[in-house]
C-alpha positions in Angstrom: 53.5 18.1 127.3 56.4 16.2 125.9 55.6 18.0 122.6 55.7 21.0 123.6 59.0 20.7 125.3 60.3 19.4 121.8 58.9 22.8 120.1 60.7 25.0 122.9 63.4 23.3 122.4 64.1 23.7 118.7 62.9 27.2 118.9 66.1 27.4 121.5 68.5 25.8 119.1 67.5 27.9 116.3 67.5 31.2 118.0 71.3 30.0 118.7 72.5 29.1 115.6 70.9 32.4 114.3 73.0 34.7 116.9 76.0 32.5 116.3 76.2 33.3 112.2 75.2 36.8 113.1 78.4 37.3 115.7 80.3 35.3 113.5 79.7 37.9 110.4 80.3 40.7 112.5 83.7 39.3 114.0 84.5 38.6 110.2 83.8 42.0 109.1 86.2 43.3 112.0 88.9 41.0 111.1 88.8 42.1 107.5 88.8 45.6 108.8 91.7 44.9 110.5 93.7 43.4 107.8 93.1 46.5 105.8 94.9 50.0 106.0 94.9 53.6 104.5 97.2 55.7 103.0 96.7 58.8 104.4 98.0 62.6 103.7 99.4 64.7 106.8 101.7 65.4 108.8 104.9 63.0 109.4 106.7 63.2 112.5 110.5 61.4 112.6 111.0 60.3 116.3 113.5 58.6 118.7 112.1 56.9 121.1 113.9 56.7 124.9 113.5 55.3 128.3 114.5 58.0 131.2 114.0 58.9 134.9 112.5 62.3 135.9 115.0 64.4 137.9 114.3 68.3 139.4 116.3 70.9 137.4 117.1 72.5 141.2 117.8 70.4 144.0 119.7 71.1 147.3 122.3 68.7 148.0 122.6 66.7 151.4 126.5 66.5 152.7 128.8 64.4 154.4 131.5 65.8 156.1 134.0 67.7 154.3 136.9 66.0 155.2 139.1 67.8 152.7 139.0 71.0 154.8 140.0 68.7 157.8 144.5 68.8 157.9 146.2 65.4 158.2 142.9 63.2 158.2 142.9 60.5 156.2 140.1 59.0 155.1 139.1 56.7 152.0 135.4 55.6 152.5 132.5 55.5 155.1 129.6 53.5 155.1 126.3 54.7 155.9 124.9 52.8 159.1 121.2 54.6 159.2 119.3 57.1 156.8 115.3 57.9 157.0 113.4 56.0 153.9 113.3 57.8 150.5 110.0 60.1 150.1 110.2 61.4 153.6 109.3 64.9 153.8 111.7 66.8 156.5 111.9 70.1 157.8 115.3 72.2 157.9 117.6 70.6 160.8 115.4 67.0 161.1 117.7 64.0 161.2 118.3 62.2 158.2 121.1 59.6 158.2 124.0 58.4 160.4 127.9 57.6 159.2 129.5 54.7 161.0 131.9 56.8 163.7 133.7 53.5 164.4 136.9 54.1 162.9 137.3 58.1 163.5 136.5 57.2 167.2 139.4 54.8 167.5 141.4 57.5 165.7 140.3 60.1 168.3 141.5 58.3 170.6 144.9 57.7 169.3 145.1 61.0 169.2 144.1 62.2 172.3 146.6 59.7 173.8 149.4 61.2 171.4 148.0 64.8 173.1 148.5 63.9 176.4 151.6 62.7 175.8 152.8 66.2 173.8 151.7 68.4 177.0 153.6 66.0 179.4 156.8 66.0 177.3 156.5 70.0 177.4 155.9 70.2 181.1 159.0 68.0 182.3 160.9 69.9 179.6 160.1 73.2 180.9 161.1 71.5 184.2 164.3 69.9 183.2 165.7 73.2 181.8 164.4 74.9 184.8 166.6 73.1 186.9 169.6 73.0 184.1 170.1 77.2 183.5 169.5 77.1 187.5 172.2 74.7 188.0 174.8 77.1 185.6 173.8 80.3 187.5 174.5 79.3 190.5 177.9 77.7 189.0 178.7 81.3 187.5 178.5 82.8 190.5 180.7 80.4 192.4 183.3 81.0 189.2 182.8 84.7 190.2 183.9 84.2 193.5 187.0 81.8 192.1 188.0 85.3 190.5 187.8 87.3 193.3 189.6 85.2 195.1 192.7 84.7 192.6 192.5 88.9 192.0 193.1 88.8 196.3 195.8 86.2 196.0 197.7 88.1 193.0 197.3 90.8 195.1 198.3 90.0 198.4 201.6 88.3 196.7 203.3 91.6 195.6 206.0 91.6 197.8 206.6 87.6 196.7 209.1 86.4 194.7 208.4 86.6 190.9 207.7 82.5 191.1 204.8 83.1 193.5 203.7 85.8 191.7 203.6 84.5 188.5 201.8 81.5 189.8 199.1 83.9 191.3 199.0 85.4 188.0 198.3 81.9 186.1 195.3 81.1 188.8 193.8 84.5 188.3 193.7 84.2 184.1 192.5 80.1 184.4 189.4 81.6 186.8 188.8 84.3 184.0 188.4 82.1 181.1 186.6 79.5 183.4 184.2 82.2 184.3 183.9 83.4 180.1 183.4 79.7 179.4 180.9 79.0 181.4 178.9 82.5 180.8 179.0 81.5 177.0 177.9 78.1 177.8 174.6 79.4 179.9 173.8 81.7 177.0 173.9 79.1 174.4 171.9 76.5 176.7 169.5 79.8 177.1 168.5 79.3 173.2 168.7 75.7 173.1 166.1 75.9 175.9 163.9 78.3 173.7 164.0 76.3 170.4 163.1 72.9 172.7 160.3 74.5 174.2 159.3 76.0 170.4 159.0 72.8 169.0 157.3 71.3 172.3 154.3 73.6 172.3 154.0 73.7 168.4 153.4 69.9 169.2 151.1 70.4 171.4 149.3 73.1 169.4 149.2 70.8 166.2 147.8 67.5 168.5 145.3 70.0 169.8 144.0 71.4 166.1 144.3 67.6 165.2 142.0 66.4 167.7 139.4 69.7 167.7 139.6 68.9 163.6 138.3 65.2 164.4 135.9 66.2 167.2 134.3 68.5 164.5 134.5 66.1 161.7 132.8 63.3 164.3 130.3 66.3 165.0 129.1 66.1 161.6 128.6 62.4 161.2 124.8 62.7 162.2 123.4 64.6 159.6 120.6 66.7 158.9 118.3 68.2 156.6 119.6 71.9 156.1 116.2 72.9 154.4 112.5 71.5 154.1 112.0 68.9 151.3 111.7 65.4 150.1 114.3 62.5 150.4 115.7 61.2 147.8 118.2 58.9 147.3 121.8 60.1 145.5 123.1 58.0 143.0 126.9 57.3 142.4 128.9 56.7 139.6 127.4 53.4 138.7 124.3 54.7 139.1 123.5 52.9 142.0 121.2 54.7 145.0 123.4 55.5 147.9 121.0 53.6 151.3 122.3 52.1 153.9 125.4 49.8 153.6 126.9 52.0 151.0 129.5 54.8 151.0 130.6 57.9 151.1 134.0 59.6 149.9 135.7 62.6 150.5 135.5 63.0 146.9 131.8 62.5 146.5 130.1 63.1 150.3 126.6 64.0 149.0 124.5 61.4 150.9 121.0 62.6 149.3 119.1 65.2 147.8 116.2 67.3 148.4 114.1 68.1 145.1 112.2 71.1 143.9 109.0 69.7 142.6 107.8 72.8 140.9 110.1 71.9 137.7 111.3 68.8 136.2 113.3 67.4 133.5 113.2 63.8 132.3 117.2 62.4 132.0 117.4 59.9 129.3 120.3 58.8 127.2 120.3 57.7 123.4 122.0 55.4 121.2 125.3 56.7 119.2 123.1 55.2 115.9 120.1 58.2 116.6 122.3 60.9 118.5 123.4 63.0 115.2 119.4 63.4 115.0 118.8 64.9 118.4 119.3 68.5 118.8 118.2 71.3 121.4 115.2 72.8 120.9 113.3 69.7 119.7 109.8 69.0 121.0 108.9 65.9 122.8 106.1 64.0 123.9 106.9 62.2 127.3 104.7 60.0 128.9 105.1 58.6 132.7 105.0 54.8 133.3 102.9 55.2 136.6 99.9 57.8 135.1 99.6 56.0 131.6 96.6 57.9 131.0 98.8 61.1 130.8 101.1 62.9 128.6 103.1 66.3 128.9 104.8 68.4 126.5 108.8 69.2 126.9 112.0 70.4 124.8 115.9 68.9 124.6 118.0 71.2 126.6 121.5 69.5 126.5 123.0 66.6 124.4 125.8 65.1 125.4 129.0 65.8 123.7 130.8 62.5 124.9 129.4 59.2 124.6 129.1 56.5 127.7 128.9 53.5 128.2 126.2 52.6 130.9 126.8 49.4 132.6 125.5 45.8 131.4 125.4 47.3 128.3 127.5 47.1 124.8 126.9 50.0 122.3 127.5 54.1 123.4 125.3 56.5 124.8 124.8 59.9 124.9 122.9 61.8 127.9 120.3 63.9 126.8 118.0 66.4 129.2 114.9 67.6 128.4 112.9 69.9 130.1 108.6 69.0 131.5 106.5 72.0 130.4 104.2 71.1 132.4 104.1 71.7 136.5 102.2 68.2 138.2 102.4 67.8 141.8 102.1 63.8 141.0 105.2 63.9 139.9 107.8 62.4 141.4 112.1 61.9 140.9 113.0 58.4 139.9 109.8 58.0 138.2 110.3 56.0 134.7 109.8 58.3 131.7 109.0 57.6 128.1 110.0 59.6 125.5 109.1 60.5 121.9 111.8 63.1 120.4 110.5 64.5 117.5 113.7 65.2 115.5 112.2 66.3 111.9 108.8 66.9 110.7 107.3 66.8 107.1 104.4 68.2 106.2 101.8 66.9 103.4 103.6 63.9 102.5 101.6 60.2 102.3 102.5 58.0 104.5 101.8 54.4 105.2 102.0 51.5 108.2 105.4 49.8 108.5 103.9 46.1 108.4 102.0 47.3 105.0 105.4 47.1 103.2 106.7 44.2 101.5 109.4 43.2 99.3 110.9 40.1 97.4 113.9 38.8 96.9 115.1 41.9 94.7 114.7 43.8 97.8 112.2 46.3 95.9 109.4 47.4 97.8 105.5 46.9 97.0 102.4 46.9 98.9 99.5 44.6 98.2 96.2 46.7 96.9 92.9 45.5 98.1 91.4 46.2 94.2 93.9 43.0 93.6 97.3 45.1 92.1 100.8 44.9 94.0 102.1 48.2 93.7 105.6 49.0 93.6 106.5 52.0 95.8 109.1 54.4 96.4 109.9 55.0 99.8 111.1 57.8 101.9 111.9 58.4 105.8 110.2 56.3 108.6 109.5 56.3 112.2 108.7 53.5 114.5 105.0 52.8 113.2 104.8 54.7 109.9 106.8 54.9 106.3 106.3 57.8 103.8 105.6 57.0 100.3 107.5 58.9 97.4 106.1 57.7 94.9 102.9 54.9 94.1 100.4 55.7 96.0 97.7 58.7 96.2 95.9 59.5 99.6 92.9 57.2 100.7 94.2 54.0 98.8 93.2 50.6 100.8 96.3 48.4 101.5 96.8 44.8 103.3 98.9 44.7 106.3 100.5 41.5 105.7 100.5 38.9 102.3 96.9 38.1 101.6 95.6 35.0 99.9 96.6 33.9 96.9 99.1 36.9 96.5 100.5 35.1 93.4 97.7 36.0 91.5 98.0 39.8 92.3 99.0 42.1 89.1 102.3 43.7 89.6 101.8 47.4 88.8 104.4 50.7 88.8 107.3 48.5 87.2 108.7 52.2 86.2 109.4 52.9 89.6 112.4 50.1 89.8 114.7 51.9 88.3 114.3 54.9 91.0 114.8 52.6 93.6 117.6 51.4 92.2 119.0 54.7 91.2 118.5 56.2 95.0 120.1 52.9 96.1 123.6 52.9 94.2 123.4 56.8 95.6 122.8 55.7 99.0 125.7 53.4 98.5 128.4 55.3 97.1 127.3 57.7 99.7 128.4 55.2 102.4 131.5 54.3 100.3 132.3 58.0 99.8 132.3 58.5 104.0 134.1 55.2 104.5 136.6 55.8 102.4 137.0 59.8 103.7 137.8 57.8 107.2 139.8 55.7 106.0 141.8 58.4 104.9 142.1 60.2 107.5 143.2 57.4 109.8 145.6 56.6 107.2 146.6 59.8 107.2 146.9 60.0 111.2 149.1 56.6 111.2 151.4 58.4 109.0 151.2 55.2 106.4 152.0 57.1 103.5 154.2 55.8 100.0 156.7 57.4 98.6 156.2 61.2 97.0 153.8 62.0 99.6 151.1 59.0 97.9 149.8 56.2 99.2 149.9 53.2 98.1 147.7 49.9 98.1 149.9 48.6 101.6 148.5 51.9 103.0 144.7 51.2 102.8 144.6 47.7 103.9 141.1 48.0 104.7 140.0 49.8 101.6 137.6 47.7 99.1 138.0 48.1 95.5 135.2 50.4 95.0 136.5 52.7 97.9 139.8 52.8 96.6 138.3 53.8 93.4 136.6 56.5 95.0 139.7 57.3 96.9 142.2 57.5 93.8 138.8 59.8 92.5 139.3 62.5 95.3 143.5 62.7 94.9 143.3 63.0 90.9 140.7 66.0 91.3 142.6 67.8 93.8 145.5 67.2 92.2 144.7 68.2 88.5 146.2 65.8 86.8 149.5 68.1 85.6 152.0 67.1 88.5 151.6 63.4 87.1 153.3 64.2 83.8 156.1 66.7 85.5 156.9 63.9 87.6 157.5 61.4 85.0 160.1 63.9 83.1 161.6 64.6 86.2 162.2 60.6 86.7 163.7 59.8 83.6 166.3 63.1 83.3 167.6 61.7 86.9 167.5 58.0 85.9 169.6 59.3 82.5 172.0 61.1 85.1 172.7 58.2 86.9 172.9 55.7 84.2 175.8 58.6 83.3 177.4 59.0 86.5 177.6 54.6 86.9 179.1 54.4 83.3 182.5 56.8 84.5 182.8 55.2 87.6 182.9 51.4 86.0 185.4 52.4 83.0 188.2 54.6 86.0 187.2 51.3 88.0 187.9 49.1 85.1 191.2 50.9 84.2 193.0 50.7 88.0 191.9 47.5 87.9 193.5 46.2 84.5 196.8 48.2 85.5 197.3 46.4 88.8 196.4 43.1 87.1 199.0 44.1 84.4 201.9 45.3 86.5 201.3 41.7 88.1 201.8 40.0 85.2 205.2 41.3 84.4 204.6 43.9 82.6 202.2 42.7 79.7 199.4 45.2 80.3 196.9 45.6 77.7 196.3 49.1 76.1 193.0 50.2 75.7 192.7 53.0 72.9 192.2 56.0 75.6 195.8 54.7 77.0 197.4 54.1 73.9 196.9 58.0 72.4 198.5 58.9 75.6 
């Protein structure tokens, strides 16, 4: 029995170490698979990549209340006190959020207060002049009666002495202009009267507009959905989603939104490095981060023409829409997008994996061969994964994707390609020195730092290197010609012998006035020169 155990058991232990050598040369064979690539012959696709957010191309805006149609209401910003959660389907005049009334109420009423106290200023007005023009009326008439009553006197006094009557007289023309006085005193207190009560009730009519304005803006501070949709969320400048807590303007009073799902567009924005590659019209490939197992098909619509900066971040952006082909009832706004814009294609070129590439310390570029060469190669454009080769390789060649063993006894091959490299690479720099120096030139140019004649000098290019300066002083002599240079010189000297002239005359006359004085000092003893002397 014991024996017999023994043979099972060995058989056990042999059957294991078999299956283990077997796995173990399979997972070999993969992992040298996997060190290996292909160059390959296709098509080469050059793409940006982006993050974005899917938006609806129509949507129907949710609103505040307009408080810029609302006269003499000042307002700055309300805060949003209750809104329904984001995703809830409404139907047209459902509630969806409330604005906090708090501060409009307490303004309300402040002003119904001021209004009550407008239509009790006009009623004791219209009281108090009442009793005024009553008052002078009935003070006319008395002055009326004064006149009769001197006209009788003046009358009655005929036969009186011409003292009495002249007395009557006086009495009779004092009631007159008393009466005139007071008449043109009622009819001015008539239009005082009418201006006062003007103002009063255009007071009143104002406070009234003021308060109906505020009952009506107060009206609007529960709001609804004014069609059937989806909530979502507004954003604000920041890019923030307005809930509750945050606020409204009278600049910016959309609260939220309300999608149309049939069509979408993915809004993504991309670095000021890759923007002069993205154009409209160019296909994409966008994926959704919450159905990874699918992919649609768009197009770039708009790019930006002005670059942002987004917050927590450091470099430039550009926004950039692009439209969804595709019509998918799982989609949803605010779901993270990415996207693949394919900005140039090239057909039947060879291409190769990024992490194939090598390069030493001479910065030229090789690939290691699995039939034990290291091939120099001449690259061209790239992508995220891929690298096209120019030059070095043919379709279908095996390549390692990273330094094998012993890589120092691999033959270097394709040494004729160096000098192409190096040849594209001093093009590629004088390039970038030929731009850089074109800017610098026009910001010099901008600054107005410019030498004398119109040409700058080296204080004028302060950030110019050598080689740009070279290239610089390149441009100017072949616009230039080369002819001006020498007119200029002859020019120079026939002024320099002019003035070298004109100084000579002025020091001898200067000389002379000056030995005359200093001889007529002297006593007399002037010395002659031989101009003087002839004279």
């Amino acid at each position: 029995m014991m024996k017999r155990t023994l043979i099972i058991t060995g058989i056990i232990v042999v059957l294991a170490i078999i299956a283990l050598i077997v796995i173990s040369k399979i997972t070999s064979k993969k992992d040298i698979q996997n060190l290996y690539s292909e160059s390959k012959r296709g098509q080469f696709d050059i793409v940006v990549t982006t993050t974005g957010e899917l938006q609806a191309k129509k949507s129907t805006d949710i609103y505040g209340p307009d408080f810029t149609q609302s006269r003499g209401i000042r307002v700055m910003d309300i805060k949003i006190t209750d809104m329904v959660l984001e995703g809830t389907e409404v139907k047209q005049g459902d509630y969806v959020a409330t604005l906090d009334r708090t501060a409009f109420d307490n303004s309300l009423k402040d002003e119904l207060e001021r209004l009550t106290t407008y239509e009790t200023n006009l009623e004791m007005k219209i009281l108090d002049t009442a009793v005024t023009l009553s008052n002078l009326r009935d003070n006319i008439k008395n002055l009326r009666f004064t006149v009769e009553e001197a006209a009788i006197t003046l009358q009655q006094s005929k036969y009186e002495p011409p003292t009495t009557i002249r007395q009557a007289e006086i009495s009779l023309d004092k009631a007159n202009r008393s009466l005139d006085q007071t008449i043109r005193g009622y009819s001015l207190q008539v239009e005082k009267a009418k201006s006062d009560m003007r103002t009063n009730k255009n007071n009143v009519a104002e406070q009234r507009q003021r308060v109906a304005d505020l009952q009506t803006v107060l009206s609007k501070f529960i709001i609804k959905a004014p069609s059937d949709g989806m909530i979502i969320y507004k954003r604000d400048r920041m890019g923030a989603k307005r809930k509750i807590g945050s606020s409204v303007s009278p600049w910016d009073n959309v609260v939220a939104t309300l999608p149309d799902m049939s069509s979408m567009l993915s809004k993504t924005y991309v670095n000021e490095i890759d923007v002069s590659k993205v154009k409209p019209g160019q296909k994409v490939e966008i994926m959704v981060d919450a159905f990874p197992e699918k992919s649609y098909s768009g197009s770039v619509t708009s790019v930006a023409n002005i670059g942002e900066q987004l917050p927590n971040a450091d470099a430039k952006v550009f926004e950039v829409l692009i439209d969804v082909n595709e019509s998918d009832p799982i989609l949803r706004p605010s779901m993270t997008t990415g996207n693949k814009i394919i900005t140039k294609t090239i057909d039947n070129v060879i291409y190769i994996p990024l992490e194939s590439v090598q390069a030493g310390a001479d910065s030229i570029p090789f690939v290691y061969m699995k039939n034990g060469n290291r091939q120099v190669v001449v690259l061209g454009e790239s992508n995220e994964n891929n690298v096209v080769v120019d030059k070095g390789l043919e379709p279908g060649v095996q390549i390692y994707l990273s330094t094998p063993e012993n890589a120092e006894n691999f033959k270097l091959v394709g040494k004729e390609l160096i000098s192409i490299i190096r040849e594209r690479d001093k093009a590629k720099k004088d390039e970038e020195l030929r731009i850089r120096a074109e800017a610098e030139k026009a910001k010099v140019e901008r600054n107005g730092q410019t030498g004398r004649g119109g040409m700058m000098g080296r204080e004028g290019m302060p950030n110019l290197t050598p080689e740009m300066i070279q290239q610089f002083q390149k441009m100017r002599g072949s616009q230039s010609g080369g002819v001006s240079g020498q007119r200029d010189t002859a020019a120079m000297r026939r002024m320099m012998n002019m003035r070298k002239q004109q100084e000579g005359t002025r020091d001898t006359t200067a000389r002379r006035r000056m030995n005359t004085q200093s001889g007529q000092r002297s006593g007399g003893q002037t010395t002659q020169t031989p101009e003087q002397t002839t004279i």
